[in-house]
N, C-alpha and C positions, 0 to 999 in steps of 0.2 A: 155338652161341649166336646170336641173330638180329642184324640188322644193328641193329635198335634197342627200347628195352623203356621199358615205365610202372613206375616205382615207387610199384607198388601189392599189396600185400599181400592175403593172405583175409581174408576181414570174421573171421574166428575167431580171428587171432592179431597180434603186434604187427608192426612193422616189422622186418625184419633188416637192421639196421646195420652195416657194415664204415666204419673209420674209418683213411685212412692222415694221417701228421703225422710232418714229419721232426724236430721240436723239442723245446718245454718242452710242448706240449700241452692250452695253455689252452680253446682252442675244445673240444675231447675231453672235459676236465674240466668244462666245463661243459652238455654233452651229458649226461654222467653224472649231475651233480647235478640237472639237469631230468628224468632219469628215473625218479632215488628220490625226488623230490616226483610221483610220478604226472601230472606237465607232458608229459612224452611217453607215448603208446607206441607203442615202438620195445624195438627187442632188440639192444643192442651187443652184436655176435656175435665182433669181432675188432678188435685196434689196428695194425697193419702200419706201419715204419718204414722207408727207406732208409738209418739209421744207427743202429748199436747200443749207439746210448748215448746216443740221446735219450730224454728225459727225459719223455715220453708214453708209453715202456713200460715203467716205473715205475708210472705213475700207472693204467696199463693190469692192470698185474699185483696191485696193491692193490686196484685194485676187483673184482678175481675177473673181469676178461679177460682173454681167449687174448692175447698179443703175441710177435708176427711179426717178427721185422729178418730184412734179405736185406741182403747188400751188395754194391752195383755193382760192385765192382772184380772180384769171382768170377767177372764175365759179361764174353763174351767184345765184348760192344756195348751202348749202350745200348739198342737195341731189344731186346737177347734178357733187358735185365734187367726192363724194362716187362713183357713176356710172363709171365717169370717169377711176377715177383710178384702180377700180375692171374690170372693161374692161378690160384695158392695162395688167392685171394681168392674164386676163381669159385667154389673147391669148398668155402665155406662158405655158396655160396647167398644171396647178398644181394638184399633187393628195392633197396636204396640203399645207393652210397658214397659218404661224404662223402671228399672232401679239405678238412682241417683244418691249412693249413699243411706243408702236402707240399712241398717247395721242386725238383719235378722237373719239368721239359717234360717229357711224357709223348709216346712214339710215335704218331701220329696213326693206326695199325693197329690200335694196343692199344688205343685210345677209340672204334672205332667203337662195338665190340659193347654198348659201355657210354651210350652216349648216351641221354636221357633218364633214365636210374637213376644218373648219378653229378652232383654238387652239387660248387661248390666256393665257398669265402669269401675273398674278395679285398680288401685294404685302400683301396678307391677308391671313388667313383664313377664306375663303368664308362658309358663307355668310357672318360673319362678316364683316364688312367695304369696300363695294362696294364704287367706285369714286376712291376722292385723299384725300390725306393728308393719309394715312390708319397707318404709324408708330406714329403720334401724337395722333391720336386716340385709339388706341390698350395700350399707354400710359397713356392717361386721362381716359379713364373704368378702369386702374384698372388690367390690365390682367396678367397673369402670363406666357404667353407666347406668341407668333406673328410666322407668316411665311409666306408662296406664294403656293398660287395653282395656277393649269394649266387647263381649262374649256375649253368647246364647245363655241362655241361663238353663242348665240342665240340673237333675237332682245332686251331681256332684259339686264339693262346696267350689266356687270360682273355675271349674272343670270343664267349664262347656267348649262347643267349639269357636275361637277365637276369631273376630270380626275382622279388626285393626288394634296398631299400635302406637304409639307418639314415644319418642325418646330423646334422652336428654343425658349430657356427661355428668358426671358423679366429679367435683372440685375438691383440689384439697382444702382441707377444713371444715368442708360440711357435716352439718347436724343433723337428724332426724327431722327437727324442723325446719330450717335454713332447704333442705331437699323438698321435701313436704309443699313450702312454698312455692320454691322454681317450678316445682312441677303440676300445680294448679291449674294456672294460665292454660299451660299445655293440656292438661285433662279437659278444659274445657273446649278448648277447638276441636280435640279428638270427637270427644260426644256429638256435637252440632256436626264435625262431619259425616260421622258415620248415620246417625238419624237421619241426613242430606239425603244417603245413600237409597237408605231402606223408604222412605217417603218415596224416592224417586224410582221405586222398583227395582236398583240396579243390585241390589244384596236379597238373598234367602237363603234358607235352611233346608237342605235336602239332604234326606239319608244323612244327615248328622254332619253335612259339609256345607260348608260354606260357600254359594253361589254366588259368584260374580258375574255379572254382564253374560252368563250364561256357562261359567268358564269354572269350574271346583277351584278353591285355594289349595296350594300348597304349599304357602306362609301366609302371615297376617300380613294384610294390609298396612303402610307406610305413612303415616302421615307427612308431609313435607313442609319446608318454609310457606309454603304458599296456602296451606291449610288444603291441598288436595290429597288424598288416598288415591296411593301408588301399589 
C-alpha cells in the first residue's frame, strides 16, 4: 500500500466506504440515511468496531452491512491490534474511512498508509481541544461558542489537516451534556456534508493541504444553515 492515497473513486462508481465507531453509532447512522436519500454517493462497504457490543453493529447489521468487532485484548499489543483490523479493512478496498467515533489512538505505522483516505469527526473546534471531555472544556475556558470538525487523519492525535467545521453558541446554563446534545444534530450534517464533498471529487489531500475545487484552504470549511460548505 503506498505511503499516501486520494479518496477518489472511478467516475463509474460510488465511494467505498469503511466506517470504524466504537459506540451507539450516530454518525454511521446518519451516513446511512444520507445515502438512501441519494445525498451521497458513496457505498458503505463495512462497520468495523473495537467492541462487540457496540451498538453501531446493530445498526450496521439492519442496514444489510458487513459488521466487523475484533477485540484488543486477543492481540498481543496495541499495535498488532491496529494492524489487525486495518488489514481486514484494506481487503475491502476502501477509497475512504471514516472514523465515526472510534474511541482508539491508533499506531502512527497503521496511519501512515492511510493518510489522505481516512476522515475523522471530532467534537471541537480544532485545534482547540484535542482528546475527550472537549464540551466540559470548551465550558471551563470560557468560550463563547463549541462545535465539530472533520480532519485528515495523520499520526498526530486529532492534528491532521482540517476539512470543515459546524458551530454553535455556548448558552448560559449549559452542561457538558445539555452541549454534547445541541451539538449532535450539527456533527451530523457536518459529516454527510463533507463525505458529499470528498465522493464528489471536490476535497483532497495534497502536500498536507487541503484541496478544494482545486484551490488550498486557508481556513476550514463552513458549514451553513443550509447544510452547504462555504
Amino acid at each position: 500500500m503506498p505511503e499516501s492515497r486520494t479518496a477518489s473513486p472511478e467516475p463509474s462508481r460510488p465511494l467505498r466506504v469503511v466506517v470504524f465507531a466504537s459506540g451507539r453509532g450516530s454518525n454511521f447512522a446518519a451516513l446511512i440515511k444520507a445515502q438512501r436519500r441519494d445525498e451521497l454517493s458513496i457505498d458503505i462497504v463495512a462497520l468495523f468496531s473495537d467492541r462487540s457490543t457496540a451498538p453501531a453493529l446493530e445498526l450496521a447489521r439492519a442496514a444489510g452491512i458487513e459488521a466487523i468487532a475484533l477485540k484488543p485484548r486477543d492481540y498481543a499489543s496495541r499495535a498488532d491490534f491496529d494492524r489487525a483490523i486495518f488489514d481486514r479493512a484494506a481487503q475491502l478496498t476502501p477509497d475512504l474511512i471514516v472514523l465515526a467515533g472510534f474511541m482508539r489512538i491508533i499506531d502512527p505505522a497503521v496511519v501512515a498508509p492511510w493518510v489522505g483516505c481516512m476522515i475523522n469527526i471530532h467534537p471541537s473546534l480544532l485545534p482547540k481541544y484535542p482528546g475527550l471531555h472537549t464540551h466540559a472544556r470548551a465550558l471551563e475556558a470560557g468560550d463563547a461558542e463549541h462545535g465539530s470538525s472533520v480532519h485528515y487523519v495523520t499520526a498526530e492525535l486529532d492534528g491532521g489537516p482540517v476539512v470543515a467545521q459546524a458551530s454553535l453558541p455556548i448558552i448560559n446554563g449549559d452542561t457538558p451534556e445539555s452541549l454534547a446534545a445541541r451539538l449532535l444534530p450539527l456533527e451530523h450534517r457536518l459529516l454527510v456534508a463533507t463525505v458529499s464533498l470528498i465522493a464528489n471529487g471536490e476535497i483532497a489531500l495534497r502536500d498536507n493541504l487541503v484541496v478544494h475545487r482545486g484551490h488550498a484552504l486557508t481556513a476550514p470549511l463552513r458549514l451553513d444553515a443550509n447544510d452547504n460548505l462555504r
